[in-house]
GUTORNU-534112 format. One record per residue (C-alpha): residue in one letter; chain; x, y, z. Coordinates in pm, 1 decimal, always signed. Each point is the difference from the previous one (the first is absolute). Example, Ala and Ser with C-alpha at 12.3 -4.5 7.8 and 13.67 -1.06 7.14 Angstrom:
<nodes>
NODE   type   mol          X          Y          Z
NODE      A     A    +1230.0     -450.0     +780.0
NODE      S     A     +137.0     +344.0      -66.0
</nodes>
This chain:
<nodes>
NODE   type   mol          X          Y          Z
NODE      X     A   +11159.0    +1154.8    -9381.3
NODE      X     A       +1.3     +199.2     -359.0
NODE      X     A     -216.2      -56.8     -241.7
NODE      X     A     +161.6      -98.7     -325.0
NODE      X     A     -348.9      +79.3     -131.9
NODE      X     A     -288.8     +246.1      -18.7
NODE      X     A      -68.5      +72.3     +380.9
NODE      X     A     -331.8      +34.3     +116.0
NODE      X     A     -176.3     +293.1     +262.4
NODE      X     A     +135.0      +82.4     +293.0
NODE      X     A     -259.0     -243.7     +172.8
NODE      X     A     +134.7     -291.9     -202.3
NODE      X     A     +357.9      +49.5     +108.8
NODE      X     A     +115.7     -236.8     +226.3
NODE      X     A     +285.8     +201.7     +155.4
NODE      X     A      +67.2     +398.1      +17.5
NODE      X     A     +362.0      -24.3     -168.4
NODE      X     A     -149.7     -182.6     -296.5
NODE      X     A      +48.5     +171.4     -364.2
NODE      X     A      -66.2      -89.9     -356.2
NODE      X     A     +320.3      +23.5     -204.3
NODE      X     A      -86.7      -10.8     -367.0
NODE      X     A     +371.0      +64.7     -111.1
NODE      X     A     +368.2      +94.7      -47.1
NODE      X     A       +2.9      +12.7     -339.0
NODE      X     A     +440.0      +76.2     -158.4
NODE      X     A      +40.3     +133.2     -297.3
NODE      X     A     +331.3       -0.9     -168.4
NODE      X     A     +114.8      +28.8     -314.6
NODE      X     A     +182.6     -378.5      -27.9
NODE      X     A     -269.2     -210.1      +71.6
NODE      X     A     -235.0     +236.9     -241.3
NODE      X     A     -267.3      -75.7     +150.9
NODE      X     A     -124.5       +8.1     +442.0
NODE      X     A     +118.9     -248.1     +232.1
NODE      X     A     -239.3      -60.6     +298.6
NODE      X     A     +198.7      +60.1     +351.6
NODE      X     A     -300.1      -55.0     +227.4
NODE      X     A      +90.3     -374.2      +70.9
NODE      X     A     +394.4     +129.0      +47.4
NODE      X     A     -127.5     +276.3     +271.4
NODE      X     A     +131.6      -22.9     +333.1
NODE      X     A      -60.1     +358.5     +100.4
NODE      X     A     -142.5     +313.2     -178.7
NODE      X     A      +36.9     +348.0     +195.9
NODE      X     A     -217.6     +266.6     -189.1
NODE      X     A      +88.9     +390.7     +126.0
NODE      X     A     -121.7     +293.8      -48.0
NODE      X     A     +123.0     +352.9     +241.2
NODE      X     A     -131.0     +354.7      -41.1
NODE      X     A     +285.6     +129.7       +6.7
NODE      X     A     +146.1     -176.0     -316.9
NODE      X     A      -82.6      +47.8     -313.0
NODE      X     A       +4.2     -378.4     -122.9
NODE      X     A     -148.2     -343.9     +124.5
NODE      X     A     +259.3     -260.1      +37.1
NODE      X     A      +25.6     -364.9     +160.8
NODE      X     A     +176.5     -294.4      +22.5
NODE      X     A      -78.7     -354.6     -148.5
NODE      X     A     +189.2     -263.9     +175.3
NODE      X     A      +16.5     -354.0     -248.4
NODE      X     A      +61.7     -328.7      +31.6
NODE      X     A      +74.2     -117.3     -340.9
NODE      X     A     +155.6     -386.7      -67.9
NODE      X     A      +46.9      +93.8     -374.8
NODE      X     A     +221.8     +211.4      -28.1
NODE      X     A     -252.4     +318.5     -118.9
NODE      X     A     +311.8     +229.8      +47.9
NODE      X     A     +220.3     -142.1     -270.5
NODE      X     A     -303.1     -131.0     -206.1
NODE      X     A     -207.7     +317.4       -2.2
NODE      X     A     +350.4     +204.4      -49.0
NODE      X     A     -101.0     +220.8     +314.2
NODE      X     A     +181.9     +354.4     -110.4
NODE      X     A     -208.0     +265.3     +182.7
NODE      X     A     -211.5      +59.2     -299.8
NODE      X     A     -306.1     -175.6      +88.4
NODE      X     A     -345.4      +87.7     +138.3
NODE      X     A     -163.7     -214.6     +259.2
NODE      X     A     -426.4      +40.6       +5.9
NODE      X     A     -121.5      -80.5     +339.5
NODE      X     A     -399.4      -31.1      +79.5
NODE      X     A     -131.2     -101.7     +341.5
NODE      X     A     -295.7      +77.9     +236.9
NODE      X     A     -140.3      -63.5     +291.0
NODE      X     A     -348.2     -151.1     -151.3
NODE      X     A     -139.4      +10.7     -374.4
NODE      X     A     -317.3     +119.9     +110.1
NODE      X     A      +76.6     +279.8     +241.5
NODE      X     A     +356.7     +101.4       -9.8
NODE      X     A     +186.8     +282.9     -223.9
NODE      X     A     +230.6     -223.8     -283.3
NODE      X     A     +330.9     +132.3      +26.8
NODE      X     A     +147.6      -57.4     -275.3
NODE      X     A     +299.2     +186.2     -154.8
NODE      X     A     +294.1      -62.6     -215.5
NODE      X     A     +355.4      +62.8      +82.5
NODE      X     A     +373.4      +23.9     -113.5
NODE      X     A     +204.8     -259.2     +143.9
NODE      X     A     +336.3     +205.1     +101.8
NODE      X     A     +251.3     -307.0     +180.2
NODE      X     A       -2.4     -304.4     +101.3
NODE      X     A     +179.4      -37.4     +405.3
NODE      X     A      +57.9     -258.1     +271.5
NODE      X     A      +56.7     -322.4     -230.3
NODE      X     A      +47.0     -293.2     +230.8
NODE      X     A      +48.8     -363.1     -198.0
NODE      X     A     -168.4     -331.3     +249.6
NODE      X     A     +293.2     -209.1     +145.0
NODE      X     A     -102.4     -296.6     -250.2
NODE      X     A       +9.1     +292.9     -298.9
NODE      X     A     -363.5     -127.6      -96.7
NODE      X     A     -144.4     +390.7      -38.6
NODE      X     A     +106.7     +330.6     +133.1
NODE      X     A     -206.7     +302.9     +197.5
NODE      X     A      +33.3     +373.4     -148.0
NODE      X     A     -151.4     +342.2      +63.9
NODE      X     A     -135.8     +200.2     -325.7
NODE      X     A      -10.5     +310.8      +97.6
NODE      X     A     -283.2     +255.0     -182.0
NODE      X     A     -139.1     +321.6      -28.9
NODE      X     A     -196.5     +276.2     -244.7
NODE      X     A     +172.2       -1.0     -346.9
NODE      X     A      -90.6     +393.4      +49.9
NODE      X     A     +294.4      -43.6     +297.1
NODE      X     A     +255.6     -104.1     -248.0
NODE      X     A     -105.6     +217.6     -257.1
NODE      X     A      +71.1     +258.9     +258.2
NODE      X     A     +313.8      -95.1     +114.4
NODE      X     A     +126.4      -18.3     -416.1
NODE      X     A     -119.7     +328.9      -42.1
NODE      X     A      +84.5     +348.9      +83.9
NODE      X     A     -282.2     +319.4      -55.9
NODE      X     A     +130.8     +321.8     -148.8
NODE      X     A     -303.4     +202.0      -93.0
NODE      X     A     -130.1     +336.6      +45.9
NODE      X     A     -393.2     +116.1     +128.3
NODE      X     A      -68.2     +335.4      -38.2
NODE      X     A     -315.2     +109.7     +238.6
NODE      X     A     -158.6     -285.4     +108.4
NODE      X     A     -170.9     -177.6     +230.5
NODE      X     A     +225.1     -291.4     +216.3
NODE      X     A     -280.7     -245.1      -35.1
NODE      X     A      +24.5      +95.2     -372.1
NODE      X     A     +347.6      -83.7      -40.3
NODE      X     A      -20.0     -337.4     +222.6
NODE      X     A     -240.8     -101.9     -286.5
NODE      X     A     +155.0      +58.9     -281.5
NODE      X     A     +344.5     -176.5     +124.0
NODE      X     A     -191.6     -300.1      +82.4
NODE      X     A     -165.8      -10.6     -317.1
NODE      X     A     +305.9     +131.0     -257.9
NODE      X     A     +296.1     -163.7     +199.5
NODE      X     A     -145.5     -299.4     +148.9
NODE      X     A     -259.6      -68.2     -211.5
NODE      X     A     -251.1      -99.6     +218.3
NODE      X     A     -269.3      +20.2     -220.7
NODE      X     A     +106.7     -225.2     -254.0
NODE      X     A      -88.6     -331.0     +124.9
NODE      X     A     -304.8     +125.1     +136.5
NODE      X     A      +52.1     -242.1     +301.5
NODE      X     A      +62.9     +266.9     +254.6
NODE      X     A     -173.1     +298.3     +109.8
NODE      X     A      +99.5     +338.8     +123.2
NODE      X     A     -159.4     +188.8     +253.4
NODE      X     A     +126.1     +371.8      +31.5
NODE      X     A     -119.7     +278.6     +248.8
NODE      X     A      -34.1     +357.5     -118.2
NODE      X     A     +247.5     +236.9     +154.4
NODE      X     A      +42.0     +356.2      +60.6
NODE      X     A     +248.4     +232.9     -158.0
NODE      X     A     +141.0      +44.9     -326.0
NODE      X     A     +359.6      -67.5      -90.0
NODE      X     A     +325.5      +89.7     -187.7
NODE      X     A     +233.7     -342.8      +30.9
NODE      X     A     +258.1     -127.7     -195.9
NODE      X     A      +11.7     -386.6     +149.0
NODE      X     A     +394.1      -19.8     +144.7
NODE      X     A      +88.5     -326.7     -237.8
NODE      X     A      -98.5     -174.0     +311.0
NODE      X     A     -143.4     -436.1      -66.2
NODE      X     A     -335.3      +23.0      -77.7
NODE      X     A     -208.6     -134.6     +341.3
NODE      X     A     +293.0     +238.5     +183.1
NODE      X     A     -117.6     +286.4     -238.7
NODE      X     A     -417.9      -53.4     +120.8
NODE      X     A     +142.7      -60.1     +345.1
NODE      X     A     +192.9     +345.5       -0.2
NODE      X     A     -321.9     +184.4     -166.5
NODE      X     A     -219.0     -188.6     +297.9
NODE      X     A     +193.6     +233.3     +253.3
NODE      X     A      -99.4     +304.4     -180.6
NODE      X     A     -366.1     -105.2      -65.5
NODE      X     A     -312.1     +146.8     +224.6
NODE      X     A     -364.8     -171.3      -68.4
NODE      X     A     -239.1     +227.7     -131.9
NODE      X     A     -266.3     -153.5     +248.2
NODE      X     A      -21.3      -49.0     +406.4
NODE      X     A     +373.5      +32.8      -16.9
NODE      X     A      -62.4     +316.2     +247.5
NODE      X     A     +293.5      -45.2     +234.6
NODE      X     A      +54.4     +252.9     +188.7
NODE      X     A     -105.8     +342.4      +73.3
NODE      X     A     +263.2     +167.5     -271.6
NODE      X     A       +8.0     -202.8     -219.5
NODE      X     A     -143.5     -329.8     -200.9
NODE      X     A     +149.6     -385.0      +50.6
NODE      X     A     +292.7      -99.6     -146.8
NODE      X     A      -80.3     -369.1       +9.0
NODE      X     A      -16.5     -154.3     -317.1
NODE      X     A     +143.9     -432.8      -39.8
NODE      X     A      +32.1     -179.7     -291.7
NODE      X     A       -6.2     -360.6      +15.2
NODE      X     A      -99.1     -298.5     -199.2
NODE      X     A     -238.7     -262.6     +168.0
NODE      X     A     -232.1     -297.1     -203.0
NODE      X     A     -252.3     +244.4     -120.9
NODE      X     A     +259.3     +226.3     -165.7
NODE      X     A     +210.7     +273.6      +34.8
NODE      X     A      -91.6     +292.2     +224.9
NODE      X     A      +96.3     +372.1     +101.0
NODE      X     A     -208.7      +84.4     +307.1
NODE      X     A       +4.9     +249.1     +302.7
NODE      X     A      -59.4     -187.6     +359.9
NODE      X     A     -277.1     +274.2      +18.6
NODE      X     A     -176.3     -193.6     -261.8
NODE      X     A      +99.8     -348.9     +124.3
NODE      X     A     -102.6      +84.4     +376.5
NODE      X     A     -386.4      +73.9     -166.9
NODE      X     A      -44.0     -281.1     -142.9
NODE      X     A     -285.6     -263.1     +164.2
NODE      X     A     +224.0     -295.6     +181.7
NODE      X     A      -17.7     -317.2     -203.9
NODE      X     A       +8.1     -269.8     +336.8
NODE      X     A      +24.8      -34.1     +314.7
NODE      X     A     +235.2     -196.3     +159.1
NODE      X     A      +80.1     -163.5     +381.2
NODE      X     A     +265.7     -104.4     +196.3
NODE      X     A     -147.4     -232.4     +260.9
NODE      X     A     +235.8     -204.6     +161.5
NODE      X     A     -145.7     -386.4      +36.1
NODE      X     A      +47.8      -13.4     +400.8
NODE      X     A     -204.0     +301.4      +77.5
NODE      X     A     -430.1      +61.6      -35.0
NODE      X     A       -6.5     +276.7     -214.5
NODE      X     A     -304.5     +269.9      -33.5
NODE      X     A      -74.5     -212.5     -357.5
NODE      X     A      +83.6     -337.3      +15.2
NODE      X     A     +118.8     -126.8     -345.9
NODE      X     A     -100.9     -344.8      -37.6
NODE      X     A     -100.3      -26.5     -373.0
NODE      X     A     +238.8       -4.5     -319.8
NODE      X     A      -95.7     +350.0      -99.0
NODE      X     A      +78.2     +115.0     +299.6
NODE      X     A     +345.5     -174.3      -19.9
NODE      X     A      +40.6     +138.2     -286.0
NODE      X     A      +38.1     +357.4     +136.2
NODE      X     A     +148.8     -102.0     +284.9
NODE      X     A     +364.5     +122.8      +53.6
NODE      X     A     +259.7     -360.0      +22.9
NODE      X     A     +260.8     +283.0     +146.0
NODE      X     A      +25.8     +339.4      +95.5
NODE      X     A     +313.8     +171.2      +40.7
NODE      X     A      +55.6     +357.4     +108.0
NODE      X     A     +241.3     +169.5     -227.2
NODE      X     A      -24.3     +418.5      +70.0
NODE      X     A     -138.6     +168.1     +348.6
NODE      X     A      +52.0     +275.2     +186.2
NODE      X     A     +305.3     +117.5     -137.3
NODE      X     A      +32.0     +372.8     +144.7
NODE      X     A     +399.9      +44.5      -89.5
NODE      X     A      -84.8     -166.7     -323.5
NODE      X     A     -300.9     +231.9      -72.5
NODE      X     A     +199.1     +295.4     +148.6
NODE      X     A     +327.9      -83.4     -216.0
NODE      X     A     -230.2      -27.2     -351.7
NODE      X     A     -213.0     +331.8      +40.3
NODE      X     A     -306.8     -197.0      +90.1
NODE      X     A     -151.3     +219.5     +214.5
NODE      X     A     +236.6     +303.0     -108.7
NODE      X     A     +215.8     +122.2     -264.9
NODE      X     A     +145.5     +312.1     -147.0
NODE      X     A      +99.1      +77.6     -347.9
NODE      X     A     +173.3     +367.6      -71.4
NODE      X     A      -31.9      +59.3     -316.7
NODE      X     A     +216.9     +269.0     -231.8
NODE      X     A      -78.6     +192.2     -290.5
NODE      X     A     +254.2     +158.6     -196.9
NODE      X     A     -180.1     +185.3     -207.1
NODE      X     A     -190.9     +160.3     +220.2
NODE      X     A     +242.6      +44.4     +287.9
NODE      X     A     -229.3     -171.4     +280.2
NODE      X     A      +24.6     -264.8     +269.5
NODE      X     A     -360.2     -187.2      +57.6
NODE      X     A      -27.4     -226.3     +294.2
NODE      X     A     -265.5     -268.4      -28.1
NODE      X     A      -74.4     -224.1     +297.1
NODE      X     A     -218.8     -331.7       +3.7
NODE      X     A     -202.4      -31.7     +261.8
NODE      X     A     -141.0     -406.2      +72.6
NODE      X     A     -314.5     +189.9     +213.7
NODE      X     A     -164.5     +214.4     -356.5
NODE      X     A     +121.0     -297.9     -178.5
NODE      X     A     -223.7     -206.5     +168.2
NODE      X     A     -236.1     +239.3      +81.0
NODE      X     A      -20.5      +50.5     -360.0
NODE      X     A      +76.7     -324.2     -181.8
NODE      X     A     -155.9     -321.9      -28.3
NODE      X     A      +83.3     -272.4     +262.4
NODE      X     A      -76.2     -329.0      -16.7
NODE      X     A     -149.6      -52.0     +364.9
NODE      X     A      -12.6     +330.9     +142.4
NODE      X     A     +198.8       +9.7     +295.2
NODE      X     A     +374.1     +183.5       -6.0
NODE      X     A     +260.3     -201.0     +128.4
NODE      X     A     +109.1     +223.0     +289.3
NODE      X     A     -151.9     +194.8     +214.2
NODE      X     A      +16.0     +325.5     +121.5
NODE      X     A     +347.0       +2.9     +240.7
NODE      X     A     +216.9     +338.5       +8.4
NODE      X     A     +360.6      -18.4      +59.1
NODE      X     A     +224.3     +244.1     +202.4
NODE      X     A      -20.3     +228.9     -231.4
NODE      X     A     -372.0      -10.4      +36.6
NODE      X     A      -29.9     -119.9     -373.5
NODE      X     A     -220.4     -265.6     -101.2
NODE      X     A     +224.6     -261.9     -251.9
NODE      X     A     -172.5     +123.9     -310.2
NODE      X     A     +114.9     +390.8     +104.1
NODE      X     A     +222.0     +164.9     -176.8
NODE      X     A     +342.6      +82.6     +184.7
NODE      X     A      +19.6     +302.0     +268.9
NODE      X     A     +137.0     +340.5     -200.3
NODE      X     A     +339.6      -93.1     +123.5
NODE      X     A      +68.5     -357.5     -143.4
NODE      X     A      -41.4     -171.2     -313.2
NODE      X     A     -212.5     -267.8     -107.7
NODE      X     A     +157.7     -371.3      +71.8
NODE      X     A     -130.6     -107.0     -344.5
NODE      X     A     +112.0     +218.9     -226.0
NODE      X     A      +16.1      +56.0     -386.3
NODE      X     A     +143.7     +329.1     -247.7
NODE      X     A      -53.7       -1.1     -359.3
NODE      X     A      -65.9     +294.7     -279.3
NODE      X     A     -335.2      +94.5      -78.9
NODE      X     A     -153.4     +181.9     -303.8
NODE      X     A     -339.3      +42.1     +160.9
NODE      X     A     -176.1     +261.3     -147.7
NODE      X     A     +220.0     +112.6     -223.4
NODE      X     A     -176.1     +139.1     -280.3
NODE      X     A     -224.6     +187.4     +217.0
NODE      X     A     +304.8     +206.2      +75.7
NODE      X     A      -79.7     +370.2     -126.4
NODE      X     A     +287.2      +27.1     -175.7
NODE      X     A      -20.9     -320.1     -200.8
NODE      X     A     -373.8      +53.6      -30.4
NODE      X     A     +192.5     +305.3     -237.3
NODE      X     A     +194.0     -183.8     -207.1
NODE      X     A     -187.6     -320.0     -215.7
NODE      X     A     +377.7      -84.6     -128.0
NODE      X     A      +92.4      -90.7     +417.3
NODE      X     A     -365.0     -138.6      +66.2
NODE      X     A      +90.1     -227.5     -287.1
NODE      X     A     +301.5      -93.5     +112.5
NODE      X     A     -160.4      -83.9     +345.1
NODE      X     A      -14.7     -370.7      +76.4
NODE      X     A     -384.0      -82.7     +184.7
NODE      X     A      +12.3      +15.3     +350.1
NODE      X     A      +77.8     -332.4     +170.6
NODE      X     A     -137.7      +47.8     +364.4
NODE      X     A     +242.5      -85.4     +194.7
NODE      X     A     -146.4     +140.5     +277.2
NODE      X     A     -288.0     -242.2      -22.2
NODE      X     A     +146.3     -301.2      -98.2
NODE      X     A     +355.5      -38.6     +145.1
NODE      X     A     -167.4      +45.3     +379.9
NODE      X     A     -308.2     -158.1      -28.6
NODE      X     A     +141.4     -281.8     -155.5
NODE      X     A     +257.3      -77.8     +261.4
NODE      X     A     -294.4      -22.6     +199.5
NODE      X     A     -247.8     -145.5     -105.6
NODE      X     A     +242.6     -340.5     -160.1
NODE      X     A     +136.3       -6.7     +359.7
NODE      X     A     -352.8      +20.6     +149.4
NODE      X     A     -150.7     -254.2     -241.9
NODE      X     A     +218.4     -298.1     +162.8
NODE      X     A      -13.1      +86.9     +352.4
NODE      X     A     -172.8     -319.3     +149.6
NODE      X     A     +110.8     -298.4     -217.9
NODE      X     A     -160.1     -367.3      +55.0
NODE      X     A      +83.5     -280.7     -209.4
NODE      X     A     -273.5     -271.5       -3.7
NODE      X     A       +4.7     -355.3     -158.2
NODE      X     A     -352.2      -98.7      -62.1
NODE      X     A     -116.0     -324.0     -209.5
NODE      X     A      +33.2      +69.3     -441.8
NODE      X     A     -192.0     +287.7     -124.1
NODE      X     A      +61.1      +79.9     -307.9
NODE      X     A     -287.7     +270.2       +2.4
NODE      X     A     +266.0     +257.2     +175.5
NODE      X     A     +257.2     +213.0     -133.5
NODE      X     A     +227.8     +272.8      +83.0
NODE      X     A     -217.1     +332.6      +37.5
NODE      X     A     -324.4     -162.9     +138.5
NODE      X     A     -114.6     +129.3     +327.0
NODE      X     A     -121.4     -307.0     +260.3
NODE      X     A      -93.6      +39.9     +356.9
NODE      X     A     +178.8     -201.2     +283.7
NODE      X     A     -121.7      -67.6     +335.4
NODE      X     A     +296.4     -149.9     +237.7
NODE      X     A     -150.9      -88.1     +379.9
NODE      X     A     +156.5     +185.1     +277.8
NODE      X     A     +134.3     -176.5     +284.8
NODE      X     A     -196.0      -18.1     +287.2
NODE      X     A      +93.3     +175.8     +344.2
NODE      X     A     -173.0     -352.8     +192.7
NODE      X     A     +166.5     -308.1      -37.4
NODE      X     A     -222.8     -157.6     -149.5
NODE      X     A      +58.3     -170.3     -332.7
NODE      X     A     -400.9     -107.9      -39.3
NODE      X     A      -79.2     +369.1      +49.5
NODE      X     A     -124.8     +195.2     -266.0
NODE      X     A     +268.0     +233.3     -187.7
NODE      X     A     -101.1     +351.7     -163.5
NODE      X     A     +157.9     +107.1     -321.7
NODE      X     A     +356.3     +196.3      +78.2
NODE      X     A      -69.1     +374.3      -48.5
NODE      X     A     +335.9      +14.8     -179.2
NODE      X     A      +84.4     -245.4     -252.5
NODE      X     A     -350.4      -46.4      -92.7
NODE      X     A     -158.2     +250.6     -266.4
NODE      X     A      +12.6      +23.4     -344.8
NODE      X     A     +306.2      -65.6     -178.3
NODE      X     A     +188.8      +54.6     -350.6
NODE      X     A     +169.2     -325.1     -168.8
NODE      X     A     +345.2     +109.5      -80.2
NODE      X     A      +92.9     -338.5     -143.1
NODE      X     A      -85.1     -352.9      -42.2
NODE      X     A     +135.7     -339.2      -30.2
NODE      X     A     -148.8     -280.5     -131.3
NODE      X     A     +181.9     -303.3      +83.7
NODE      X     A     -136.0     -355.6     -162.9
NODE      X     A     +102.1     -344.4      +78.2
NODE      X     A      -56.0     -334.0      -95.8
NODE      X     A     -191.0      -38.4     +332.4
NODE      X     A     -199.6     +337.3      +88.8
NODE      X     A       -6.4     +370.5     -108.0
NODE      X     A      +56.2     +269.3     +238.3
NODE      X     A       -3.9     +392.5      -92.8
NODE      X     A     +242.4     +239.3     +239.6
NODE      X     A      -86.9     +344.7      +15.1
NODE      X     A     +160.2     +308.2     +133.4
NODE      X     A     -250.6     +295.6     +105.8
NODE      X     A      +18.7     +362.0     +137.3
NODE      X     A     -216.3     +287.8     +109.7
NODE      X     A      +54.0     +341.6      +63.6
NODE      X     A     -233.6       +0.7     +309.7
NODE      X     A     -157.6     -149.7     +265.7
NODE      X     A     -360.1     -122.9     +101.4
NODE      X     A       +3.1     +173.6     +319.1
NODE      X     A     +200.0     +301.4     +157.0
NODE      X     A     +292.8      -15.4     +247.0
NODE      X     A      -48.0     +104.0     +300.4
NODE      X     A      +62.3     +403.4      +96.1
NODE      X     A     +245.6     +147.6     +174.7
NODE      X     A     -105.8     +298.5     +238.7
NODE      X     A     +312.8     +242.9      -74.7
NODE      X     A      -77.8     +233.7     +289.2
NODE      X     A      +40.2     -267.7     +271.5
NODE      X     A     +287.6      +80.0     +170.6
NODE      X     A       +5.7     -325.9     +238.3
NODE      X     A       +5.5     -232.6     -306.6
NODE      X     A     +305.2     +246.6     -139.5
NODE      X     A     +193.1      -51.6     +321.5
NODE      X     A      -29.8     -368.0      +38.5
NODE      X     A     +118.0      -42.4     -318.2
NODE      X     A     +269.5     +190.1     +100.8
NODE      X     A     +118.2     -199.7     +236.2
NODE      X     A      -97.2     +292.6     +275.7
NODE      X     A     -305.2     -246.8     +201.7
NODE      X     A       +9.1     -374.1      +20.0
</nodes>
């Protein structure tokens, strides 16, 4: 049951799914004043992704009034939402939006009120979508030139009510922005963009994994280096009611962190992995200027030899094909690579002894853009980043966010047949995990949050293969029984 006031502790909740909804506040322009849509709610879906660069949702109404006509509903509006889990404990989320359309009217069969979907998102995503960028940076940094779009084109920093956290990055650049919408513009930079710190990615070469997303705390432009360091903010279960689990969760904080559903998503996807440059990829790279052919190749074993994983385990082991080639290998001298990539380069251009000769060419000389870090690396690492995905619906928490790290303990299943028996954690889809988005869905009844996690690594290793055994080769192929 929600609370249509102040809730209290955790300890004074009487269910897990209960929530304190202060309000759904509409602003519009006709009524000149707020109308109050908190007694009209019959569903409110809150999202966030970290992969998008604006929070939207969905509030579904049931409104005997007429608000549509009355309110003259054009698009124009803003709707303030503000909800928690508890007053005394819980982050406020609370954030105003743009209301964009209004979908699925359905009128009663008695015409006595009607049900309607207004449909919301970040004015900053509209703002975008009006807008094109045509602007020129001249030796700067990426990070640099993130900022200054959110703060001269979007105007961020106007209303004060959001915050912007931006990671240094490496490199200085020459770009003129391709009159590309503005979140597309940061999103094309993002590719570009290496972290300045623990984005060491492989043994050539620094990370190329930069995101930019907007979640309840503000907007963001991170590497996954920095996002697997941080500290875990919960831990969270998925203990099934008819089996005895190692903890047995019996009080309302532990319901609280108890998983309602778990749901596999992304595993073991080999072809996938292959297909992507996971474990492998090749870019060939040509400079004109200085009439040369550089081959870079990624390598998933220095990456994570190098890099920062979130559990610490890769997510294969060490099997060799026919070619005796491990998967992260690059090809044999007489193939090419299956993942492959050609672009022109201007890497080191300037150090070139004959521009080095002439300051009118050295001028004329755009920055290097390091290709041959980013364009492999990031393949990569992106690819890598989603490789196990679980999705997880867990009572309302409105403490998490896209971004946050959490750990997850599933139970393994048991090799007796015994359902009373004791279950240890699965090896696999336990660990620590990466929430890639969130959705907050509230009812008039309960409040339940779904997330969607992913890790780069496992807990524990796979188990090896012994290459050199030539009984195991020939019973693979078919040659014993």
């Amino acid at each position: 049951m929600a609370s249509n006031n102040s809730a209290a502790s955790n300890a004074q909740l009487k269910y897990a799914t209960d929530y304190d909804l202060t309000s759904i506040v509409l602003f519009t322009a006709a009524a000149n004043d707020s109308i109050e849509l908190k007694d009209k709610m019959v569903e409110l879906n809150y999202f966030e992704d970290v992969y998008s660069p604006s929070i939207s949702g969905k509030l579904v109404v049931s409104d005997a009034i007429g608000l549509l006509n009355l309110a003259s509903i054009n698009g124009t509006e803003f709707l303030k939402i503000i909800f928690r889990k508890t007053n005394d404990s819980s982050i406020t989320i609370s954030r105003t939006f743009r209301v964009f359309s209004v979908t699925d009217k359905t009128l009663s069969i008695n015409n006595n009120f009607e049900n309607y979907t207004i449909n919301f998102c970040s004015e900053e995503f509209l703002i975008s979508q009006q807008y094109r960028i045509s602007k020129s940076y001249k030796n700067k940094e990426i990070s640099d030139i993130i900022a200054d779009i959110l703060n001269t084109f979007l105007k961020v920093g106007v209303s004060g009510s959001k915050s912007v956290y931006v990671e240094s990055t490496r490199g200085k650049y020459d770009f003129i922005l391709p009159n590309k919408k503005i979140f597309e513009t940061i999103n094309w930079l993002s590719t570009y963009a290496q972290p300045t710190s623990g984005g060491s990615g492989t043994g050539n070469g620094t990370g190329a994994d930069m995101l930019f997303y907007e979640n309840v705390q503000g907007y963001h432009f991170n590497s996954l280096q920095s996002l697997y360091k941080q500290n875990s903010v919960m831990n969270l279960y998925y203990n099934p009611k008819n089996i005895r689990p190692n903890q047995k969760l019996i009080d309302l904080d532990s319901q609280l962190r108890n998983a309602m559903k778990f749901e596999v998503l992304n595993y073991i996807d080999t072809l996938g992995a292959i297909s992507k440059g996971t474990f492998s990829n090749r870019l060939i790279s040509l400079d004109i200027l200085a009439k040369k052919k550089t081959v870079t190749d990624y390598n998933y074993n220095d990456y994570f030899k190098n890099g920062k994983s979130l559990n610490g385990s890769p997510v294969t082991n060490n099997y060799k094909n026919r070619y005796d080639k491990y998967l992260f290998d690059a090809p044999p001298q007489n193939m090419e690579a299956g993942t492959l990539r050609m672009v022109t380069s201007n890497s080191k251009q300037k150090e070139l002894p004959y521009v080095k000769q002439n300051s009118d060419m050295i001028n004329s000389i755009a920055n290097d853009i390091f290709v041959e870090n980013y364009i492999p690396n990031r393949v990569g690492q992106i690819a890598l980043a989603n490789y196990t995905r679980i999705k997880l619906t867990i009572p309302g928490n409105s403490d998490l966010c896209v971004g946050l790290a959490i750990n997850f303990m599933a139970l393994g299943i048991s090799a007796i047949p015994d359902s009373k028996s004791k279950k240890d954690p699965d090896p696999y889809f336990s660990g620590k995990y990466i929430i890639t988005a969130i959705r907050h869905i509230i009812t008039n009844i309960s409040y339940i949050t779904v997330l969607e996690l992913a890790k780069d690594s496992n807990t524990q290793n796979y188990s090896g293969v012994n290459n050199a055994d030539n009984n195991w080769k020939a019973k693979v192929a078919g040659g014993q029984s």
